[in-house]
C-alpha positions in Angstrom: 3.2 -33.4 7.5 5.0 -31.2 9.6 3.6 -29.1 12.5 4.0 -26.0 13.0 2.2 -22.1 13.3 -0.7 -22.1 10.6 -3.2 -19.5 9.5 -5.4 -19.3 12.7 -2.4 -18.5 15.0 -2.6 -21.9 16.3 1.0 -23.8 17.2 -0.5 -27.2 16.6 -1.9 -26.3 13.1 -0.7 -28.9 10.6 1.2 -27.5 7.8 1.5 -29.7 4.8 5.0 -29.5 2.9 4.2 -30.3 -0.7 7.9 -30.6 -1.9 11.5 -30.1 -0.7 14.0 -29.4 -3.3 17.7 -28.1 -3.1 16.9 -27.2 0.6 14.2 -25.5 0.1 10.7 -26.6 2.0 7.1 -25.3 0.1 4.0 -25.5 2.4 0.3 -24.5 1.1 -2.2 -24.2 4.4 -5.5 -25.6 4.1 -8.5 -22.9 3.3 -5.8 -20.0 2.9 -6.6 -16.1 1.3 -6.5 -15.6 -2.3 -4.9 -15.2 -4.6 -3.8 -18.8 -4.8 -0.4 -19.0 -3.1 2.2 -21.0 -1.6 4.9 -20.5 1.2 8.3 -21.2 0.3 11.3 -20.9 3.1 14.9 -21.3 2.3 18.0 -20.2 5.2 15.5 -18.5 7.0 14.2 -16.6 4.6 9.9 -17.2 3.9 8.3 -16.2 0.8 4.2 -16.2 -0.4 4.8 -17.6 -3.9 1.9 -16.9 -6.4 0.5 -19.7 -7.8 -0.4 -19.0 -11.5 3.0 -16.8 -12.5 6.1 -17.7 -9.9 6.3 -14.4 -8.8 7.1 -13.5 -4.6 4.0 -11.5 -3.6 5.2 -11.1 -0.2 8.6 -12.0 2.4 11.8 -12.7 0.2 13.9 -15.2 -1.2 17.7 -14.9 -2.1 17.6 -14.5 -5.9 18.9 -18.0 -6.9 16.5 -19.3 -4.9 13.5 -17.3 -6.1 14.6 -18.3 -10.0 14.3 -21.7 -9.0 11.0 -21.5 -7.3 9.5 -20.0 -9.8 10.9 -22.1 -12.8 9.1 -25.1 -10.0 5.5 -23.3 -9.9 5.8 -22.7 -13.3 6.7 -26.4 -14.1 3.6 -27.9 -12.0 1.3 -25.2 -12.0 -1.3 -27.9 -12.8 -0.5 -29.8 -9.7 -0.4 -26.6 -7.2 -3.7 -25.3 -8.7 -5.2 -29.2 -7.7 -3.4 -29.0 -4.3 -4.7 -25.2 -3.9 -8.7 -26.7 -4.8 -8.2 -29.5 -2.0 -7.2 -26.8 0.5 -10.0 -24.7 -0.4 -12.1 -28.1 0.4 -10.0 -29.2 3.3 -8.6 -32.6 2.0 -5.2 -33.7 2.3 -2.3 -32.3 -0.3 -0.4 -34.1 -2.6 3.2 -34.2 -2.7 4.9 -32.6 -5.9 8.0 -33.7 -7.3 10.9 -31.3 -6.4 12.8 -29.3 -9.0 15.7 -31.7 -8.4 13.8 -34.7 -9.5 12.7 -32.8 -12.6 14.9 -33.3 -16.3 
């Protein structure tokens, strides 16, 4: 778990990283706004991921980058839904496998 700047502002907010695939890291914060969401970062760039579809709601990734993310979310919807239900409760996350672990 890394540590870094979460939700509430605070510095020593831990941020779970649910997968890290082709250089690219994907947090989800614990009891975090709707609509369901993740964070994915990539050569500086940060992008709020939407859970259900794939799609960047907000920040950017470069476009190669995006397609892959959202063929990943798209892939193990079912296991970011169940990671996005155990932040809403505040348990730990599971990790998910990358998209270059996937056939």
């Amino acid at each position: 778990m890394a540590t870094s700047t979460g939700p509430s502002g605070r510095a020593d907010e831990p941020v779970p990283i649910i997968s890290i695939f082709f250089g690219i890291v994907v947090r989800m914060y614990h009891d975090e706004h709707p609509p369901p969401h993740f964070h994915a970062s990539y050569q500086g760039f940060e992008a709020l991921v939407g859970v259900t579809d794939g799609e960047v709601i907000h920040g950017a990734l470069p476009r190669k980058a995006a397609r892959i993310v959202r063929e990943w979310a798209l892939d193990h919807r079912e296991a970011l839904v169940a990671n996005w239900k155990r932040g809403e409760a505040l348990l730990p996350m599971e990790m998910i496998p990358g998209a270059d672990a996937d056939d």
